[in-house]
C-alpha positions, 0 to 999 in steps of 0.5 A: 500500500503506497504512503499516500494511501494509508495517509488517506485512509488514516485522514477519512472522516466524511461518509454518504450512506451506511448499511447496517442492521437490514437498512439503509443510512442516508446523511440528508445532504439537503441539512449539511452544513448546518445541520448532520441528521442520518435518516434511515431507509427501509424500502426501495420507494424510500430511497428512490424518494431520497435520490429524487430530492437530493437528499443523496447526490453525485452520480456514484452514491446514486448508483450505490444507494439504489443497489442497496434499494433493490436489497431492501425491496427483496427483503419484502419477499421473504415470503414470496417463491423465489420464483417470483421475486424478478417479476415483483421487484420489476417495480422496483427497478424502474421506480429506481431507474425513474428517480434521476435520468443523467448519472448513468452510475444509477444504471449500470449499479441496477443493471448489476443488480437486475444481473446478480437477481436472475442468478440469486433466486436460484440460490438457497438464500437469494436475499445474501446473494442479493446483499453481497452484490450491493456491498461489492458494488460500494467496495469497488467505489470506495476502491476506484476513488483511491486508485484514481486519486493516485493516479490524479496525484501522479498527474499533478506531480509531474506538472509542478512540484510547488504547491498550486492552486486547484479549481473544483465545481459542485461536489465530488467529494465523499459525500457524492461516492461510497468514499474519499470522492473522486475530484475531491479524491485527487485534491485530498491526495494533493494535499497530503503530498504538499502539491496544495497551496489554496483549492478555489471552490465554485458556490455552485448554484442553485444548490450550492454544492461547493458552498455546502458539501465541498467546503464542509469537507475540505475545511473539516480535514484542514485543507486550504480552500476559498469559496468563490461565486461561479461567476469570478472563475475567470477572473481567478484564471487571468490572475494566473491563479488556477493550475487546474480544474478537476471536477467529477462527472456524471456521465461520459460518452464513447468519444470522451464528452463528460455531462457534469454539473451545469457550470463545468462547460464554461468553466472548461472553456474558460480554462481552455483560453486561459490555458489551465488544464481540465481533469475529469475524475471519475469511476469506469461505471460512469462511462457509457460506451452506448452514447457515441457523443454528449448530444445523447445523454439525457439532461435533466431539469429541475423545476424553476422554482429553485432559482427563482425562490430563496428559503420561501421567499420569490427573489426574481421577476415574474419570468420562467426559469430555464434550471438545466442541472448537467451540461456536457463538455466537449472531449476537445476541452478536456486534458485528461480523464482519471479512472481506476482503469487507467489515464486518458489524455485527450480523450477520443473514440479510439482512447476511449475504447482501448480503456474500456478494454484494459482490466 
């Protein structure tokens, strides 16, 4: 184990879900920071409820907490042959699948689980079977997110020895993941090797991921960081302050197009003509060899009330809202992918086919 990652495991205190005792734990990222209030979750309806309402958020813990809903859903059939568990869980899978159309982590943990469900019912004890896939789902995460953060590390290493300062947007920590994060990750990993000197956080409007998640975990673990509006980052950028943007993603096409949170397409433009690098930080199970280009990938919008309200009260004009919550950046834009499979510098089709082929 490299000493980089036992300081990691060694600094880990920020967490998304737990599973104990037959049930799901949630931290309500909807409280945070002012309030840490767990929820317990017991049926799959309760959970996809809480993935629609962002009580859970990042496109890995998605995925993760609804592999853990369709274990919850099984445990209602206890009853039932286990003949007849595909046919009833059915409901249960779309509800799932329903509860957010962009992060595609979502899609590929039920197919997993739709997967690993044909095999269990024909098991003695399906309902362990069904267990065991959901905990190996959450173990590869927290395992990818280390993986990536060294090889992250590695790329920052080789830029510049002295520490720098770092750009994230939303939230890509271990509040968005099974642990340790993704672009949170690297920038954890950063710091403990003395490459940090200030991380520049986006607020991240309308829900102010940066403002509420990232900056609660960097300033929990004493990492140097600054809030800033997401309007200023060019400004940061022509002071020759940023050496890096390095955010997460929710889904990535064959050709290398990365659908983020809205926001990452203009900051990565702006880092094109600044000529600061963007990395993209993400699991494998965030690739979707399906979709040839970001043209494809479904992008959800929210209702316009949360931009046009704040804590009740109406703050805008009488107009519509326009609440896109993703955008797609182009693979052009974008200097280098990070998977626990390997680097991707300037992604492409080719590139990325021949990751997706290493093991």
């Amino acid at each position: 184990m490299s000493m980089i990652r036992e300081q990691m495991l060694a600094a880990e205190k920020v967490t998304a879900l737990q599973w104990r005792d037959n049930a799901l734990y949630l931290l309500d990222q909807r409280l945070l920071p002012q309030h840490e209030q767990w929820q317990r979750y017991t049926t799959a309806t309760e959970v996809a409820l809480a993935i629609r309402e962002m009580r859970v958020r990042g496109a890995p813990a998605i995925g993760v907490a609804a592999a853990f809903a369709v274990v919850l859903a099984a445990q209602q059939l206890t009853h039932r042959p286990h003949s007849e568990w595909q046919a009833v869980l059915e409901a249960d899978f779309v509800e799932l699948a329903e509860s957010r159309p962009t992060a595609v982590n979502l899609f590929w943990a039920l197919q997993k689980m739709r997967d690993c469900l044909a095999n269990a019912v024909q098991q003695s004890q399906p309902l362990a079977v069904l267990e065991a896939q959901a905990l190996a789902i959450f173990n590869a995460d927290r395992a990818a997110n280390l993986h990536t953060a060294e090889l992250g590390l590695q790329l920052i290493r080789e830029a510049s020895s002295a520490p720098q300062h770092l750009m994230t947007h939303c939230n890509a920590g271990a509040l968005a993941t099974a642990g340790f994060g993704t672009a949170l990750g690297v920038i954890r990993a950063a710091y403990l090797d003395g490459l940090v000197e200030c991380v520049h956080i986006n607020e991240t409007r309308p829900w102010l991921q940066g403002s509420r998640l990232t900056a609660w975990e960097l300033v929990g673990e004493g990492i140097p960081s600054m809030l800033n509006v997401d309007s200023s980052a060019a400004h940061l950028m022509a002071k020759n302050k940023i050496s890096w943007v390095i955010v997460g993603a929710d889904r990535i096409t064959a050709n290398g197009d990365v659908a983020n949170k809205i926001g990452t397409y203009q900051l990565a433009v702006l880092a094109h003509y600044h000529k600061v690098k963007v990395m993209v930080v993400a699991p494998s199970s965030t690739i979707d060899m399906q979709l040839s280009s970001g043209d494809e990938i479904p992008i959800e919008e929210r209702d316009g009330a949360e931009i046009l309200y704040l804590d009740g009260q109406r703050v805008a004009a009488q107009v519509d809202a326009f609440n896109p919550v993703f955008d797609v950046t182009p693979a052009a834009l974008i200097d280098v992918i990070v998977t626990e499979r390997g680097v991707v510098q300037q992604p492409n089709s080719q590139k990325m086919r021949e990751l997706m082929l290493h093991r």
